[in-house]
C-alpha positions as CSV (number, residue, x, y, z in Angstrom):
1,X,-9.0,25.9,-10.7
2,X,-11.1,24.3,-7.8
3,X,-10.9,26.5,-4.4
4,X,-9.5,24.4,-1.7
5,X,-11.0,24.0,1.8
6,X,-8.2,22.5,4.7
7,X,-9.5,19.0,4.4
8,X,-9.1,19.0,-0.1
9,X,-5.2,20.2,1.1
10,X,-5.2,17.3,3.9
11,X,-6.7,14.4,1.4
12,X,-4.6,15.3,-2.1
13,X,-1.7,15.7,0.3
14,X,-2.1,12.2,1.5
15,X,-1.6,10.7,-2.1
16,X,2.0,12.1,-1.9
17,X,3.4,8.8,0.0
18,X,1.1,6.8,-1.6
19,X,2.8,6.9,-4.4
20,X,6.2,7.1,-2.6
21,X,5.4,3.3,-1.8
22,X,4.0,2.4,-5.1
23,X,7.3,3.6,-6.7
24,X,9.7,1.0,-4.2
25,X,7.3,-1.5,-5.4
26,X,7.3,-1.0,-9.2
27,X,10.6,0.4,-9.8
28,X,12.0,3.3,-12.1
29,X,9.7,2.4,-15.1
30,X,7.0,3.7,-13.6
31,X,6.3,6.9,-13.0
32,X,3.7,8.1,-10.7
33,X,2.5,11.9,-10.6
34,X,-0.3,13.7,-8.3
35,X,-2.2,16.8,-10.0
36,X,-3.7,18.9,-7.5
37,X,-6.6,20.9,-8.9
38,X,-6.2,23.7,-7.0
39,X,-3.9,25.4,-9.5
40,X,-3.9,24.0,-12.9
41,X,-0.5,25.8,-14.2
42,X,1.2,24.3,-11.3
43,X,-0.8,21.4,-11.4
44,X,2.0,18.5,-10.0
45,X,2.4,18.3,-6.4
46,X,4.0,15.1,-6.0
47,X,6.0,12.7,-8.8
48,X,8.2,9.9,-8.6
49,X,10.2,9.0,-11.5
50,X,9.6,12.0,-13.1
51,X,12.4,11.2,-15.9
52,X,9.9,9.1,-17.9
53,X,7.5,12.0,-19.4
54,X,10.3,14.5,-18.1
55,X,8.3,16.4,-16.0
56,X,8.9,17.4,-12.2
57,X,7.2,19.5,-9.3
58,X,5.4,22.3,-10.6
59,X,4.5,21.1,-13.9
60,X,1.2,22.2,-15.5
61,X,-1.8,20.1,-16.0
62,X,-1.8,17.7,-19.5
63,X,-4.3,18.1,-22.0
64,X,-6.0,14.6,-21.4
65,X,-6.5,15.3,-17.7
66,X,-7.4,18.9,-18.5
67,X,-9.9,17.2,-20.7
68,X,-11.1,14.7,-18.0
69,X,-11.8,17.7,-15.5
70,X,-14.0,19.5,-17.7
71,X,-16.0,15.9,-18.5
72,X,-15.7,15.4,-14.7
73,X,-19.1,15.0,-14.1
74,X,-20.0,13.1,-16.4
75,X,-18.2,9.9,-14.1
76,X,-17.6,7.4,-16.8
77,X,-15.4,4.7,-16.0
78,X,-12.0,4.7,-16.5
79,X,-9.8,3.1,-19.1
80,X,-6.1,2.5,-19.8
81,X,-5.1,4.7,-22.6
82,X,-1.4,5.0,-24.1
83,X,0.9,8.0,-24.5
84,X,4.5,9.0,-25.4
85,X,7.2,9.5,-22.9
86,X,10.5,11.7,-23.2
87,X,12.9,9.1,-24.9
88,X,9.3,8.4,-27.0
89,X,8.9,5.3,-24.9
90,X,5.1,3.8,-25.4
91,X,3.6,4.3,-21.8
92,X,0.1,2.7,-20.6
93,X,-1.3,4.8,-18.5
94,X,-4.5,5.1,-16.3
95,X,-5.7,8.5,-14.2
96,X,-7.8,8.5,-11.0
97,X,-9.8,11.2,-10.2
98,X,-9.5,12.1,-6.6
99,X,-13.4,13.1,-4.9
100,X,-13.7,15.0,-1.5
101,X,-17.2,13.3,-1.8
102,X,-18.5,14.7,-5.0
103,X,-16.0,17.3,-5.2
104,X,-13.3,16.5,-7.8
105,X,-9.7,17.7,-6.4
106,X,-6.9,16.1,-8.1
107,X,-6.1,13.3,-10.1
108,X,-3.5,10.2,-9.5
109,X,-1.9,9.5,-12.9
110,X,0.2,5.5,-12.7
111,X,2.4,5.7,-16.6
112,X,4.2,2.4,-16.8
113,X,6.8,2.5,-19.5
114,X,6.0,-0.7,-21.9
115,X,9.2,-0.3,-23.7
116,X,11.7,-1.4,-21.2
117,X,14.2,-4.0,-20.8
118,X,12.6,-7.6,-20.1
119,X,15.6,-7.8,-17.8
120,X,14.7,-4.7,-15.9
121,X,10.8,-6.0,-15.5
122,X,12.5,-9.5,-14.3
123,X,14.7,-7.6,-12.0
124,X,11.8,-5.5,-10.3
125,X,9.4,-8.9,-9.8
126,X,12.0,-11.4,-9.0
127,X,12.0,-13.1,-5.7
128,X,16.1,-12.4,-5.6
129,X,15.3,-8.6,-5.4
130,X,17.1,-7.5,-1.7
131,X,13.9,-5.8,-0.4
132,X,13.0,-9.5,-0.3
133,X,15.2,-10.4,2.4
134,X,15.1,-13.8,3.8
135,X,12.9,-13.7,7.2
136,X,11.0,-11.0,6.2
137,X,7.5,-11.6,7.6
138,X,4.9,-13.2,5.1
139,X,1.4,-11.6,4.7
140,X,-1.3,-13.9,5.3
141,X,-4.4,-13.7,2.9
142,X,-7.3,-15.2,3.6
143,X,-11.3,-15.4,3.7
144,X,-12.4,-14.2,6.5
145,X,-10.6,-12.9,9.3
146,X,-11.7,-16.0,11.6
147,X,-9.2,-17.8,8.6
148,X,-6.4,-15.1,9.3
149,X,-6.7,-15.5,12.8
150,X,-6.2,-19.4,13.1
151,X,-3.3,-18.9,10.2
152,X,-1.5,-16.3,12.6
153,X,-2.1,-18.4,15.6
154,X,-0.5,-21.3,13.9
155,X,2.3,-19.6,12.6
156,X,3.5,-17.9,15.8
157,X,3.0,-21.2,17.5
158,X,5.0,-23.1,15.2
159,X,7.8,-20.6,15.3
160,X,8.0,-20.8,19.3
161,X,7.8,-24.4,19.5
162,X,10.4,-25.0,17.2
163,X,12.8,-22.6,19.2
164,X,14.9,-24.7,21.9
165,X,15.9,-21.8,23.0
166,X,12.7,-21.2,25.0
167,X,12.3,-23.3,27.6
168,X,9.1,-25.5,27.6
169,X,7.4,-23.5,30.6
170,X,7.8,-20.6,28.7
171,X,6.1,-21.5,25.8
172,X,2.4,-20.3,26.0
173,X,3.7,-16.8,27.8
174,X,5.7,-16.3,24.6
175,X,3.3,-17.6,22.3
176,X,1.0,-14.4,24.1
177,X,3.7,-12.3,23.5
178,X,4.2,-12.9,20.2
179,X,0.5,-12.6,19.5
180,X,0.3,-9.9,21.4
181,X,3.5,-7.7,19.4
182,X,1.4,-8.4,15.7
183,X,-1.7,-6.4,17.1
184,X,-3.5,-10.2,17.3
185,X,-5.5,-9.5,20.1
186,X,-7.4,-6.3,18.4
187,X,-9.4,-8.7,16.6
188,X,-12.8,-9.9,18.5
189,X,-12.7,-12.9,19.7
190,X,-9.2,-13.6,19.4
191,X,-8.6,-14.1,23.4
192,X,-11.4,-16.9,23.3
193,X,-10.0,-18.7,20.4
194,X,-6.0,-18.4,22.1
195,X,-7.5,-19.4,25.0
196,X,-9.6,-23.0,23.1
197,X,-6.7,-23.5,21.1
198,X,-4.0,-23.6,24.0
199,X,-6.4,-25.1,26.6
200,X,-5.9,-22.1,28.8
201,X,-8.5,-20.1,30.0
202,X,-8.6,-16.3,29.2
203,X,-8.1,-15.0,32.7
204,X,-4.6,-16.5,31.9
205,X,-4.0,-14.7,28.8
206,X,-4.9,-11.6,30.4
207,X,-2.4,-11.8,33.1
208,X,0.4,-12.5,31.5
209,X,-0.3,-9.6,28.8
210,X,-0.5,-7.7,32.1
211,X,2.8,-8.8,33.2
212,X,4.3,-8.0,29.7
């Protein structure tokens, strides 16, 4: 058992809708589970899809991450390994160890279930899922943020432009707007390059996000 200061309880804590997220994103064949350190017999505090190793909140600590505490300090990377769920499904599994600094606290165990349906794997990856809704707004990856920043620009531009419903006077203001409503203007230097790219100057970016 590790004694647990406020901030341990505010950082393990925090791991709880991390893997809320990572479940909507991988489905119900893989379960995720949080072990909080600060009392091995109740060692789960947090689990999403629990029915794979059968477990739920409250469940003690396994013997391979009871294992990995005690080698804790050792700090040897981490490998896949594979395990045995409920229904005996083969599961790959990784564990995180979670550090306040150098103080281990808890552990953030990912066990995907490698014998289910190919249908099921197709249904969670496939671009007809209906979390994918059409219009849903793209992320935009690239090299640097001055990249990110010209690729936003662009995008929003070509949106408004393409809109009749805007008339033409009206364009830059909501091109601002836009801009303005996907946090683009908390990125240095972003006014400047608007401001080039439109052939405004910045005094008239400023006073229309004033007017906003």
């Amino acid at each position: 058992m590790v004694d647990f200061t406020q901030e341990d309880t505010i950082i393990i804590n925090s791991y709880t809708k991390t893997i809320k997220d990572l479940a909507k994103l991988f489905g119900t064949n893989c379960e995720f589970v949080v072990h909080s350190l600060e009392n091995l017999e109740k060692c789960v505090i947090a689990i999403e899809n629990g029915h794979i190793s059968g477990r739920s909140l409250g469940a003690p600590i396994t013997n391979l991450a009871l294992e990995m505490v005690h080698k804790s300090k050792n700090k040897e990377d981490i490998l896949p390994y594979y395990s045995k769920g409920l229904d005996n499904n083969t599961l790959k599994c990784i564990t995180t160890p979670i550090y306040n600094q150098d103080k281990l606290i808890g552990l953030m165990c990912v066990n995907f279930n490698l014998d289910m349906k190919i249908s099921d794997l197709i249904k969670v990856f496939s671009s007809d899922d209906p979390i994918s809704a059409e219009g849903q707004e793209t992320e935009i990856f690239s090299a640097s943020v001055e990249n990110m920043m010209v690729d936003l620009l662009q995008k929003v531009e070509r949106n408004v432009l393409l809109d009749n419903n805007i008339p033409h006077q009206d364009k830059n203001k909501t091109i601002i707007y836009n801009l303005d409503e996907k946090g683009f203007f908390r990125l240095r230097g972003s006014t400047e390059l608007l401001a080039e790219h439109l052939k405004i100057s910045p005094h008239t970016i400023y006073a229309n996000l004033r007017k906003k």
